[in-house]
C-alpha positions as CSV (number, residue, x, y, z in Angstrom):
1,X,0.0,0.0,0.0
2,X,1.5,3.3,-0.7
3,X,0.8,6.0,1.9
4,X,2.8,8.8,2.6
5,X,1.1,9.6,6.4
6,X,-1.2,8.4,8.2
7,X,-4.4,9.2,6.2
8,X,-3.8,6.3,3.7
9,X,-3.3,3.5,6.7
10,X,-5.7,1.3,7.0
11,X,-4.2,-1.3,9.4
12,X,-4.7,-0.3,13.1
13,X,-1.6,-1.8,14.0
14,X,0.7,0.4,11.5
15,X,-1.6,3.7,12.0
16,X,-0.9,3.6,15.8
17,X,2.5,2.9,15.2
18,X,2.6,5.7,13.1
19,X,0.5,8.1,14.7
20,X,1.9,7.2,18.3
21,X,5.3,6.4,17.4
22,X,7.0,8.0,14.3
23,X,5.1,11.2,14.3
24,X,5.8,12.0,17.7
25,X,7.2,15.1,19.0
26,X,10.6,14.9,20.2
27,X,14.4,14.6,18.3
28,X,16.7,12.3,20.3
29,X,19.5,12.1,17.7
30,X,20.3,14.1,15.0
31,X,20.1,11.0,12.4
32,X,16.8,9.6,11.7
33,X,17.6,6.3,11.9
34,X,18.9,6.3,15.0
35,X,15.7,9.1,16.2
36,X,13.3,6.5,15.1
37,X,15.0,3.3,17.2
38,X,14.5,5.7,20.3
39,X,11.3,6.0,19.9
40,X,10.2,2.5,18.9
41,X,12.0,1.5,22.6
42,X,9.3,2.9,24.7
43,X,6.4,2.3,22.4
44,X,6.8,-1.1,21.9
45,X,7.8,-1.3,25.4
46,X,11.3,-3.0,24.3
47,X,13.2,-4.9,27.2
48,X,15.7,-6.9,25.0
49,X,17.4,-5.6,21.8
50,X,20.3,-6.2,19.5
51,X,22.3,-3.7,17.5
52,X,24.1,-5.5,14.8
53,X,26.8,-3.9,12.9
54,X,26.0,-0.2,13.8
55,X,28.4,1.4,16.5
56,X,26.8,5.1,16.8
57,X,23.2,3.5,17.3
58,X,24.2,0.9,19.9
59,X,26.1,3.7,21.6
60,X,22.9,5.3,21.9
61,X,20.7,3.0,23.3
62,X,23.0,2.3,26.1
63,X,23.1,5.9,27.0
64,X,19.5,6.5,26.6
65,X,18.4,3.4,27.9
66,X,20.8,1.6,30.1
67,X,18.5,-0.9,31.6
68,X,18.1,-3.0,28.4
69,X,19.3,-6.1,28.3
70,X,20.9,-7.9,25.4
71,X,19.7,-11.0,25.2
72,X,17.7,-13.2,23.4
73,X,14.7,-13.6,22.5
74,X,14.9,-9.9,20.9
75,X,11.9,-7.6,21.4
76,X,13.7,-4.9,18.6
77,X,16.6,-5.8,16.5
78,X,18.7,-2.7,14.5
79,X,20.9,-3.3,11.6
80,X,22.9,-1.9,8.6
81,X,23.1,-5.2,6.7
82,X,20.1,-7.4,7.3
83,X,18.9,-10.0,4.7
84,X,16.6,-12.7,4.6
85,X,19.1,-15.0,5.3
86,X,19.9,-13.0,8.5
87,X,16.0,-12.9,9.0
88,X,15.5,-16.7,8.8
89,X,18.9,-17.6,10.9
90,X,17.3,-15.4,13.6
91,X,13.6,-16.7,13.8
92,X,14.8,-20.2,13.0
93,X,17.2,-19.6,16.1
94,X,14.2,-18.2,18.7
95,X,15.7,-15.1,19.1
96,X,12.4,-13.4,17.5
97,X,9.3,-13.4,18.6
98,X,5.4,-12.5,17.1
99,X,5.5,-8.7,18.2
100,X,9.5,-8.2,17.5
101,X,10.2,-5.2,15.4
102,X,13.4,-5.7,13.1
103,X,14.7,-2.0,11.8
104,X,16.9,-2.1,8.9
105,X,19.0,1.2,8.2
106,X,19.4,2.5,4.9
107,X,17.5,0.2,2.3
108,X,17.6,2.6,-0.3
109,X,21.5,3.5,0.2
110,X,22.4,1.1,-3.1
111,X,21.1,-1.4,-5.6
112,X,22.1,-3.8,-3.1
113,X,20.1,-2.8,0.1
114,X,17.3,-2.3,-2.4
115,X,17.1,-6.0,-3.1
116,X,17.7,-7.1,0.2
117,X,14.9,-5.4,1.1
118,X,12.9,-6.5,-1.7
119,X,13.4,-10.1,-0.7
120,X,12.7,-9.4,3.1
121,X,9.1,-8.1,2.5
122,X,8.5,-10.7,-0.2
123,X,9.2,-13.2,2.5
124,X,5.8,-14.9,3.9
125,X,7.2,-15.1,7.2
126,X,7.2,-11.4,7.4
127,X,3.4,-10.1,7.2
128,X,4.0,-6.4,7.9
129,X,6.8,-4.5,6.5
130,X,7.2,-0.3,5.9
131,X,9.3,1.2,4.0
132,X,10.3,5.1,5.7
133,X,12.8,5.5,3.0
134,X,16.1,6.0,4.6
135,X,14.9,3.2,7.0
136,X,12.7,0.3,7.1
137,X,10.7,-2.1,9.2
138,X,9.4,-5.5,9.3
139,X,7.3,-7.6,11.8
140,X,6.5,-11.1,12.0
141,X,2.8,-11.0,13.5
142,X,0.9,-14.2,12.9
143,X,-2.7,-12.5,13.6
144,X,-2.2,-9.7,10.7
145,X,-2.7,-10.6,7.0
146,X,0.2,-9.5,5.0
147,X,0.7,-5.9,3.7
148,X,3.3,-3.6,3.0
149,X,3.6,0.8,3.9
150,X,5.7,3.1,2.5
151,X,5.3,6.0,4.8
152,X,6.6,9.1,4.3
153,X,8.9,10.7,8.0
């Protein structure tokens, strides 16, 4: 589904995140990417999270949230380089669960991370996925038919 805000969202689950979530007040850190993984933490009411490849964004979260813990199963997961092999390794492994929310940092940056992220959304195991441009999200949620955003932040 394209949408570029709210109005065009016809899933509660993705309208409340956006609404509630990304177009909340408040700048955290000056790169979007990083702004939108520190607001996804209290939303989703994250405990557990892994940063994967991406030094500036893990420094963050410890700062801003030190009590987190590290551990699996992951309630968020943030990454530079995430493919469906990644995707399947770590659902096949336990470390994700029905309401984990995997962020994926610049799928648009080259042809590369384009197709990557082509093949993540195209995945059945993943049933919601949005695409914010300079960042993206997917989510494994058995109870929600499969459909895809691109949402405009």
């Amino acid at each position: 589904m394209k949408s570029t805000n709210e109005h065009g969202v016809h899933s509660p689950f993705v309208f409340r995140f956006v609404t509630q979530c990304l177009y909340s007040k408040g700048r955290a850190h000056k790169s979007k990417s990083i702004n939108i993984l520190l607001k996804c933490i209290p939303y989703f009411d994250v405990s557990k999270v892994a940063i994967l490849d991406h030094l500036q964004a893990a420094q963050s979260i410890m700062n801003s949230f030190p009590d987190l813990e590290y551990n699996k199963p992951f309630d968020a997961v943030f990454a530079n380089q995430f493919d469906l092999f990644h995707f399947n390794q770590l659902l096949t492994e336990g470390k994700l669960h029905n309401d984990s929310v995997v962020l994926i940092d610049g799928i648009h940056q080259n042809p590369q991370k384009q197709e990557q992220w082509q093949s993540l959304i195209t995945s059945p195991k993943i049933t919601v996925s949005i695409d914010m441009y300079r960042l993206g999200a997917i989510f494994i949620r058995s109870e929600q038919e499969k459909e895809h955003f691109t949402i405009r932040i």
